[in-house]
Structures are given as C-alpha cells and as structure tokens.
matplotlib code that plots the C-alpha trace (Angstrom):
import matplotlib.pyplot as plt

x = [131.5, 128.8, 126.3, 123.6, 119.7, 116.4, 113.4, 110.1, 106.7, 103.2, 99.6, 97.7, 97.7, 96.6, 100.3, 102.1, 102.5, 104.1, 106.6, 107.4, 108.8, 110.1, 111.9, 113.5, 115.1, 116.7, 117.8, 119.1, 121.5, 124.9, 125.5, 123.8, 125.9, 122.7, 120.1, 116.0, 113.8, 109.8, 107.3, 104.1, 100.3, 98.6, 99.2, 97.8, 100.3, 102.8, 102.3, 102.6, 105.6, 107.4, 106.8, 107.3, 111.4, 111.3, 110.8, 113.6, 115.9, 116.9, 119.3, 119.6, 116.1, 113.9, 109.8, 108.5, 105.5, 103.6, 101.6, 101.3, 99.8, 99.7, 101.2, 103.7, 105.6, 105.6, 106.3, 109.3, 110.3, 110.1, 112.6, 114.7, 114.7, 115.7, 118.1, 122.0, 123.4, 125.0, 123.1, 118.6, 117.1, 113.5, 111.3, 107.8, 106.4, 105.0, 108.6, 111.2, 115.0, 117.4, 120.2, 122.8, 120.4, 122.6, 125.6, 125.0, 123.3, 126.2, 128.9, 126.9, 127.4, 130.8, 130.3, 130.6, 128.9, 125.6, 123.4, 120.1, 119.9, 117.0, 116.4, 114.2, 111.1, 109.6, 106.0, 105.6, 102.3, 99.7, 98.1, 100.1, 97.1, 96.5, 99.8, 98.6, 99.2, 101.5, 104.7, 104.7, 102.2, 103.9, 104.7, 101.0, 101.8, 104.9, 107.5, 109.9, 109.9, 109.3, 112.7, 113.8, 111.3, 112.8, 116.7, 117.9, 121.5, 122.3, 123.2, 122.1, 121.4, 117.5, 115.0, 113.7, 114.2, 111.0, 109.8, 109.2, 113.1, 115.0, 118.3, 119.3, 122.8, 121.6, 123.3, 119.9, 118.1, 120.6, 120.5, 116.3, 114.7, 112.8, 110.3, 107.7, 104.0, 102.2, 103.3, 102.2, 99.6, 96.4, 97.6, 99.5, 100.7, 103.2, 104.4, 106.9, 109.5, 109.3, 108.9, 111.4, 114.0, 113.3, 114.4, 117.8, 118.6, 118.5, 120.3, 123.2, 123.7, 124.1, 123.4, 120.4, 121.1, 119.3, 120.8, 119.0, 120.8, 119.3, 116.6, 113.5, 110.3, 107.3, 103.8, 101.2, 97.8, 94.5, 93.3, 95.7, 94.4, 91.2, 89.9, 88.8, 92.5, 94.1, 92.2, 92.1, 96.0, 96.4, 94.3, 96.5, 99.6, 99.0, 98.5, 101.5, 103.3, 101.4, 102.6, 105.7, 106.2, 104.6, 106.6, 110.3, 110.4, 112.1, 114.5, 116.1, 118.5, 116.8, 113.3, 111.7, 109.3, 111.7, 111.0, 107.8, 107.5, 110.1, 107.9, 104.8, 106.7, 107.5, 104.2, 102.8, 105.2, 104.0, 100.5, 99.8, 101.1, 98.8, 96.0, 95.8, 94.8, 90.9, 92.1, 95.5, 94.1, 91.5, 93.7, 96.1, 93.5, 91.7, 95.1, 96.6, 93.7, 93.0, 96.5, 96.3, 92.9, 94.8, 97.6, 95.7, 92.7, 93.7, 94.1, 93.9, 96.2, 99.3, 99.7, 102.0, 104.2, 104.6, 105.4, 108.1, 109.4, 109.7, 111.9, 114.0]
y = [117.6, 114.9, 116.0, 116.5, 116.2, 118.0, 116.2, 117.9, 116.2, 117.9, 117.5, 120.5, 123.4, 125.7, 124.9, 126.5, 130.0, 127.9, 125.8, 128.9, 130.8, 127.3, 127.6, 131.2, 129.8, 127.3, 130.0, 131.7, 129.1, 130.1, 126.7, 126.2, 122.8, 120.5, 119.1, 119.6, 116.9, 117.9, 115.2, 116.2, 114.4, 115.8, 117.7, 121.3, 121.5, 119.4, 122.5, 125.5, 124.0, 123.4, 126.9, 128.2, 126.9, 127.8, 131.1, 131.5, 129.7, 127.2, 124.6, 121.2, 121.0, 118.1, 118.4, 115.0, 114.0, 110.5, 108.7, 105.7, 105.5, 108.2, 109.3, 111.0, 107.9, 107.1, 110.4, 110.8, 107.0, 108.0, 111.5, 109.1, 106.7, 110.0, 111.8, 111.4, 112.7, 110.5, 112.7, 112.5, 115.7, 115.9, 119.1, 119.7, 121.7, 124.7, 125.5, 128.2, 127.2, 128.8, 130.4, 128.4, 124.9, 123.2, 124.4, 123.3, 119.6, 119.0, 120.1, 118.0, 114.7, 114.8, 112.6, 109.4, 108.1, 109.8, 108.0, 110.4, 114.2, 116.2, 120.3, 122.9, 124.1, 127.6, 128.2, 130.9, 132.4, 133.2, 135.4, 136.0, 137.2, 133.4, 132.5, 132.2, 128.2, 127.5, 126.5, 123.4, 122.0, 123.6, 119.5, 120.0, 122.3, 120.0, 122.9, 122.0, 125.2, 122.7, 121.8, 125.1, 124.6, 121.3, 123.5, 121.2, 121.5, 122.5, 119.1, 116.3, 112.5, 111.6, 109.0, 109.6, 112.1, 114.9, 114.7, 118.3, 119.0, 115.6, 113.6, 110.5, 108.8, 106.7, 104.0, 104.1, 103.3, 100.7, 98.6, 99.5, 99.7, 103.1, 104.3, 101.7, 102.7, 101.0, 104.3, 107.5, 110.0, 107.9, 105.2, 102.8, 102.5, 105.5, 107.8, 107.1, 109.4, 107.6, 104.3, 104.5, 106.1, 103.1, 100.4, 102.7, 102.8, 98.9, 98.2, 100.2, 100.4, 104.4, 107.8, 110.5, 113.5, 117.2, 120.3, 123.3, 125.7, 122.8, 125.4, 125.9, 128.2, 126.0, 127.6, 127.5, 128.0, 128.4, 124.6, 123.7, 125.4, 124.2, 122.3, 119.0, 118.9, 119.8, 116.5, 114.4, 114.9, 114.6, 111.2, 109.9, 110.5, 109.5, 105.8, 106.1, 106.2, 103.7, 101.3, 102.7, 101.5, 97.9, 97.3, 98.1, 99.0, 95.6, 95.7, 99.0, 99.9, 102.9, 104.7, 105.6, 108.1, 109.7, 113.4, 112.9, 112.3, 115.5, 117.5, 116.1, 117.5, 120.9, 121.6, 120.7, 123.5, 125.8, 125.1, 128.0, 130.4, 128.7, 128.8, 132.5, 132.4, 130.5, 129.9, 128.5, 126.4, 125.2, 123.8, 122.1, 120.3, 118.9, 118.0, 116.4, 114.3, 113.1, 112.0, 109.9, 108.8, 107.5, 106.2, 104.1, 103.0, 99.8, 100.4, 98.7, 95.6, 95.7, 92.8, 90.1, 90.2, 93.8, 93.3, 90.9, 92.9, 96.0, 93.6, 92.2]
z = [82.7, 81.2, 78.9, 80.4, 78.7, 80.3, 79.5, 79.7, 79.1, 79.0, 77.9, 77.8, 75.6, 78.4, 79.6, 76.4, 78.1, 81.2, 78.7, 76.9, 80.4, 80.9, 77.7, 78.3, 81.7, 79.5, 77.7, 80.2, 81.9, 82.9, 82.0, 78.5, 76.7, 77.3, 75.4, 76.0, 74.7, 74.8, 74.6, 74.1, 74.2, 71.3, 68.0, 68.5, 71.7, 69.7, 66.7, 69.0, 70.8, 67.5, 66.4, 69.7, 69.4, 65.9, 66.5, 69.3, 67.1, 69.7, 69.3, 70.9, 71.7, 70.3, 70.2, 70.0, 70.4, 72.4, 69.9, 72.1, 75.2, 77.6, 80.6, 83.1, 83.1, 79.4, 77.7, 80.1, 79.2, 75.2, 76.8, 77.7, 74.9, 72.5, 74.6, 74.6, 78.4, 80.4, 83.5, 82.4, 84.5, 84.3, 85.1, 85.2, 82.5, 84.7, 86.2, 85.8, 85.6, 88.4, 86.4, 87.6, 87.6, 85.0, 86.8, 90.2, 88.8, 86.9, 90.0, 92.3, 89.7, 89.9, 93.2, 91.6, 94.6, 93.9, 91.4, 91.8, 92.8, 93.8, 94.1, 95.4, 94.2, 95.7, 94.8, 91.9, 92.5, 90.2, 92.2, 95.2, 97.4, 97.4, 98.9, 102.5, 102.7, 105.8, 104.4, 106.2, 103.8, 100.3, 100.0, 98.5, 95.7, 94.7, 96.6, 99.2, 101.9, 104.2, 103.8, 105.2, 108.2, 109.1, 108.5, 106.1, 104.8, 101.2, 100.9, 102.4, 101.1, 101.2, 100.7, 97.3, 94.4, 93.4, 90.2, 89.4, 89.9, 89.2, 87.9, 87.4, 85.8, 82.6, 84.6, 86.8, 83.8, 82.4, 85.7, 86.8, 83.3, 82.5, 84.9, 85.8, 84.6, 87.8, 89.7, 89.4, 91.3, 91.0, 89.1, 91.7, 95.2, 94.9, 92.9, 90.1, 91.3, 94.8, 93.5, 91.0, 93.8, 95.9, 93.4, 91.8, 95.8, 96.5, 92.8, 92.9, 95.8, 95.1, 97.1, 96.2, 97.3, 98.2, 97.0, 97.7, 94.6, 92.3, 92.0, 90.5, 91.2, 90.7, 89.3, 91.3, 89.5, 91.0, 91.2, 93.5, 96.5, 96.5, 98.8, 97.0, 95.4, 98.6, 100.4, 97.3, 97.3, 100.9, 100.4, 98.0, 99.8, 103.0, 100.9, 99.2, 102.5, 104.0, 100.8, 101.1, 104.5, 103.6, 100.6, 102.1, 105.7, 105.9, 103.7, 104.4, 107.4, 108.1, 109.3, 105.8, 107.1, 109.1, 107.6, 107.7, 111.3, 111.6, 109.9, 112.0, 114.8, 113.5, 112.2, 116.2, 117.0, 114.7, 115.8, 117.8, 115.2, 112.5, 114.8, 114.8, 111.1, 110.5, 106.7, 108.1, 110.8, 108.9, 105.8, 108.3, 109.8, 106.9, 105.0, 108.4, 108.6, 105.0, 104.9, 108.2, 106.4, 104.0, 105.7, 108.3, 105.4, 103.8, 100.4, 97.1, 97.7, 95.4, 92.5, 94.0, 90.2, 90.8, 94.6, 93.5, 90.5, 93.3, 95.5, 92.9]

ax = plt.figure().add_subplot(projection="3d")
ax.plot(x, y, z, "-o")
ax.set_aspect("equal")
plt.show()
C-alpha cells in the first residue's frame, strides 16, 4: 500500500481537548503505518500539542508550527511541503478517526483511476439535546447525512472532495500546485476544497470519489447552531455555487449542481414532516433562503488573472 500522511492544521488553543481525541483515533487505527503532520498558528497551542504527543509517546507525528502567514490553506500547504506519502489526507482538527479510516482510504487508492477521495462525517454532539437540525441541512455543520437522505451508494464518483474528511495523490499537487490561497470560507469565490477539486478534475483528467466507511464523526460545538452562523454560512454558500456555476459550467460535460438540486427536491418532500416542528421549520426556511440570497445576489466579481489561472 502507499504511505500515506494525515495533515492536521489548527489555530486555537480552545481546540487542544478536540486535537487530543483526534489524536487517540489516530491511535487507534486498525491501520496505523502513516504519518501525522500538525501545523499550528501560535506558540502556546504549538507548546501543549508538542507535549501532548510527548506524553503518549507517539511516533511519526510531526508538530510544526505556521510562522508565516496564516490560514486554512497555507498551514495545510506547509503539511504538505513536510510530509512524505504518496496519498496527503487532511482532517479537520475537531474530528474523530473511524477505526478502519486508514484502511478503507488506502483500499479505495488502489483505483489508479481515482486521483481525490472524499468520506463521511456524522455530527458528534456536544450537547445532544441540541441535535434537532433536519438532517437535510447537516451540509451546515460540515456532516454529510444528507448523503444518506439523497441514498447515496457507498461509492460513488462526485463533484468535489470535503475538506473536513479528504485525500488527494501528491500527483494532484505535482500537476495543480498546492492549494490556492484565493479560496477559502470568506476569503474567495469558493471554498479551497471545491476549488481546488475543480482544477485536479480538468488537469488529470482523474476520478474523485465518495466512500461512506471513509469515516469520521465531526464535533459540533455550540456556535454552529446559531442563527447568525447558520445564515452567514448559508450566505456564503449559496455564492460559492453561484461562482461555481459561472466559472465552469461550460467547460464541464455535466450538471455541476446536480445534488444540490436533488437535495432541493428531497428536502420539498420532507417538508411536511419538518413543518410539524417550529424550531425545524423555522431553520429551513431561513437557511433555504439565505443561500438562494446568495446565489441569485451578484457578488464580488472574481480577478480576471485568477479567472484565467482557474481555467488553465
């Protein structure tokens, strides 16, 4: 099998307790030949963390951290940069390691045919009184039980990885570069995972794929479910489809917002059961319509260098 290297990136030292559980799932692989590379944004997390693996003893796993500038995008580009796997995962700091992860991203690989893969993320409750939000709309806490509403195989080939639960070969990075700082959430037209899916796609010419035992359980803390994040993200979405659409709806054989559409469909025929609940009813509406708000708003127009770097 390749070797494979998880790279991990986070910011905040209210996030140690989460990259600790993070770290015991590594630990816990049935699969466990694979490096971790933790890249950090500041010293007091960069301290704890190095103590934190200390402590356990663990071996291939590197704590580095970003003294340059900062970023989703560019601590996972300075992962990259140090690691040695011919397969790059990524994770999200806040989630816990399936333990088979390793074992089924590394089985699914040996497609040679598939240059990306993507896995599922079930919400992982802080408080699970507060886990009332329709599963259609889980796409809002980074979780993909939407997925199940829409009965999507174990495997199926999609648009566009998930950056919470990711892979890509190195030879993605050796043909596209490292991952493109114009994206991210807030920062550009997209976000980097989708961007960055879109240009591996049209380069090499290469399949990404879904596997649903690619599997993680994603935290979800408080913040998440309220209501300015919850229509601030559904904002910011919405545009990201909308420039999604603009930027390469004519260049690829195929509808790009196809699932959203499907799952437009399946949450009209969930309606009546989500009307029942006030709390329900009222989140659907408010999300639905801040993404078609920013979908159907024109947004910041995109640089025409970057346009033409996307295309090349």
């Amino acid at each position: 099998m390749p070797h494979l290297s998880l790279v991990v990136t986070s910011f905040s030292l209210e996030r140690l307790n989460d990259i600790s559980d993070l770290l015991t799932s590594v630990s816990n692989q049935t699969f466990a030949d694979f490096e971790v590379v933790i890249v950090l944004e500041g010293s007091k997390l960069f301290e704890q963390v190095k103590k934190l693996v200390s402590e356990r003893k663990m071996r291939d796993v590197s704590v580095l951290i970003n003294e340059g500038k900062k970023g989703l995008s560019e601590g996972r580009n300075l992962g990259i940069t140090h690691s040695k796997g011919e397969i790059i995962a990524f994770a999200d700091d806040d989630v816990v390691l399936a333990p088979n992860w390793a074992e089924e991203l590394l089985q699914t690989f040996s497609d040679k045919s598939i240059v990306a893969v993507t896995g599922s993320a079930y919400p992982l409750w802080d408080d699970p009184s507060k886990s009332w939000l329709p599963t259609e709309l889980d796409w809002l806490l980074s979780c993909t039980g939407w997925c199940d509403r829409l009965h999507w195989a174990e495997m199926r080939q999609i648009r566009n990885v998930w950056g919470m639960n990711m892979a890509f070969r190195r030879e993605a990075f050796d043909t596209c570069g490292l991952f493109p700082t114009i994206f991210g959430y807030h920062r550009g037209a997209m976000g980097e995972d989708l961007g960055f899916s879109m240009m591996v796609r049209k380069r090499t010419r290469k399949r990404i794929v879904f596997n649903r035992k690619v599997q993680v359980l994603h935290k979800v803390h408080g913040y998440r479910l309220s209501w300015g994040f919850m229509a601030e993200r559904s904002f910011w979405i919405g545009r990201s489809k909308r420039m999604l659409e603009r930027q390469y709806s004519s260049s690829m054989d195929e509808d790009l917002l196809s699932s959203e559409k499907d799952l437009l469909v399946q949450i009209a025929i969930q309606m009546p059961r989500i009307l029942k609940n006030l709390r329900k009813a009222s989140v659907t509406i408010i999300v639905l319509l801040f993404v078609g708000l920013g979908f159907l708003l024109p947004g910041i127009p995109m640089p025409r260098k970057t346009s033409k770097e996307l295309e090349a």
